[in-house]
C-alpha positions as CSV (number, residue, x, y, z in Angstrom):
1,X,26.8,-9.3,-12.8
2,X,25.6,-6.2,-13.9
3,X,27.4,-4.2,-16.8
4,X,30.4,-2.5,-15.2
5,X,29.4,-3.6,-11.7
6,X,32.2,-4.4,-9.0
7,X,31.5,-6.4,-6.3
8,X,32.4,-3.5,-4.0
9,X,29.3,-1.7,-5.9
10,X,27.2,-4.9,-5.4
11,X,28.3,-4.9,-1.8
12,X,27.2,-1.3,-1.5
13,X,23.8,-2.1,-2.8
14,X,22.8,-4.9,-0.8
15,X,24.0,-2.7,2.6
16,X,22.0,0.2,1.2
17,X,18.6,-2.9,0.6
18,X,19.4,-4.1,4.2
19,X,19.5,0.1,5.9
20,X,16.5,1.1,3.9
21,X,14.3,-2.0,5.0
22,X,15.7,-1.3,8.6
23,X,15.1,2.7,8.5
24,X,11.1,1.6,7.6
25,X,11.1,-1.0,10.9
26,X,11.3,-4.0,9.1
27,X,12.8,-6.8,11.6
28,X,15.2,-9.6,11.8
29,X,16.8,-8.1,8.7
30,X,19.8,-10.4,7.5
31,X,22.1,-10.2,4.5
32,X,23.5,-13.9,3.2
33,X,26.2,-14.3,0.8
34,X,24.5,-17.2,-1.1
35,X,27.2,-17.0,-4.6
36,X,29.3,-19.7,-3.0
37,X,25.7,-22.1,-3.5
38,X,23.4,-20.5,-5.8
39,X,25.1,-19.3,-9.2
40,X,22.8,-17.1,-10.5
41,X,22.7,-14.3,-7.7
42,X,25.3,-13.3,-5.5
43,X,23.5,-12.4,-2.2
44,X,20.0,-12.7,-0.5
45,X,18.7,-9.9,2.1
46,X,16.1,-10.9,4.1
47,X,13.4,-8.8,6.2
48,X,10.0,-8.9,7.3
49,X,7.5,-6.4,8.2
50,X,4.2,-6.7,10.6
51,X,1.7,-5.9,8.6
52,X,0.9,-5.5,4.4
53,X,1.5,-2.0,4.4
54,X,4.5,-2.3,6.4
55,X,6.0,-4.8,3.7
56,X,5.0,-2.2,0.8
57,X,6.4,0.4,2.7
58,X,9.7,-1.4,3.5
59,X,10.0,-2.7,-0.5
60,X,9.6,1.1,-2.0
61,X,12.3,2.4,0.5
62,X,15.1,-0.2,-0.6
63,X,14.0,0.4,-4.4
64,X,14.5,4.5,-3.5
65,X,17.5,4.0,-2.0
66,X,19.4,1.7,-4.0
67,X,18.4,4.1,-6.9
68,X,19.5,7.1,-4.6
69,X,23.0,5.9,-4.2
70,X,23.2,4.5,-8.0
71,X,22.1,0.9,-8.0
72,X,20.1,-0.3,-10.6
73,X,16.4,-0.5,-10.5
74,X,15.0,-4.1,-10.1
75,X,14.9,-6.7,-13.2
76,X,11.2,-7.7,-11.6
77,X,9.4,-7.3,-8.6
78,X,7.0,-9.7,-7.7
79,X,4.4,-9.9,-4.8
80,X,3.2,-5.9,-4.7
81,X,-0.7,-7.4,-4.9
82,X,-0.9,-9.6,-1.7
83,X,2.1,-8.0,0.0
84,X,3.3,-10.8,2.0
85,X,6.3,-11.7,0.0
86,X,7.6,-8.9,-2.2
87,X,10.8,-10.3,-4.1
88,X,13.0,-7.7,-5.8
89,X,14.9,-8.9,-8.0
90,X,18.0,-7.2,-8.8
91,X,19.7,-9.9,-10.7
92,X,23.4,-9.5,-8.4
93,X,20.9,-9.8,-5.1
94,X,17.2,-10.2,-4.3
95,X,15.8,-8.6,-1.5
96,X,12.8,-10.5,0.0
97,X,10.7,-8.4,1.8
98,X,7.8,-10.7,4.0
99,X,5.2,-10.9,6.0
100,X,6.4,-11.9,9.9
101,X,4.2,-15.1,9.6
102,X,4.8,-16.0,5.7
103,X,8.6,-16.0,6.6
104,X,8.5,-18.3,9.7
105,X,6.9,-20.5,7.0
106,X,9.6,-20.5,4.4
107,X,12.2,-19.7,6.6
108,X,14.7,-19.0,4.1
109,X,17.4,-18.5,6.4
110,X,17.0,-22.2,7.7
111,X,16.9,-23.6,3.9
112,X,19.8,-21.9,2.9
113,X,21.8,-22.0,6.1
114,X,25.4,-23.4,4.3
115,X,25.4,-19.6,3.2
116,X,27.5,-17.0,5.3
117,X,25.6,-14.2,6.9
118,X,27.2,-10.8,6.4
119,X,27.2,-7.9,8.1
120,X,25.6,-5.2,6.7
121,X,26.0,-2.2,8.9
122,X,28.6,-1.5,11.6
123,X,27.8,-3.3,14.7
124,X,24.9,-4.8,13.4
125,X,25.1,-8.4,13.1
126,X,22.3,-10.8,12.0
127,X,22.1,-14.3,13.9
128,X,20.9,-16.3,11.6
129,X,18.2,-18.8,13.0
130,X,17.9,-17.3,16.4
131,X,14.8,-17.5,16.9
């Protein structure tokens, strides 16, 4: 966890990730708790965009506003070059940011589907693997 970080903070962020991606059009956005399997990060958000610009677009708006509210920036970004799955890596989440078609592929929801989806903004609810 980040140095002086609460997990009300950490909950903050990741609802600010999931509005930013969904204020840039990204779809199918969906926030998973994934610290009761994975030890080493405490929540995945998930989102894709239509196109490589799109995905860029999305990724810079969730870095902006997580800054704007007072998160920290990302420990690494990777993916920026091809744009079709930009990971940022905030070390208490990771937002991954893909192409529609490259996240069909890897379907991350799928693989990590023993982890709780959370709502991240009122009345919006993801259904996981409803596709």
């Amino acid at each position: 966890m980040d140095k002086g970080a609460t997990l009300d903070d950490i909950r903050h962020w990741v609802s600010t990730a999931a509005r930013a991606a969904s204020a840039k059009k990204a779809e199918e956005t969906v926030v998973l708790d994934v610290s009761g399997v994975l030890s080493i990060t405490d929540a995945f958000v998930i989102t894709s965009g239509h196109n490589r610009r799109q995905v860029l677009t999305i990724a810079e708006e969730v870095e902006a506003q997580v800054k704007d509210v007072g998160g920290p920036p990302p420990i690494r970004i990777e993916g920026l070059t091809d744009a079709q799955w930009v990971l940022l890596d905030y070390g208490d989440f990771v937002v991954h940011v893909f192409l529609d078609e490259v996240r069909r592929y890897y379907d991350l929801e799928r693989l990590w589907a023993d982890a709780p989806v959370v709502e991240w903004d009122e009345g919006v609810t993801a259904a996981a693997g409803a596709e």
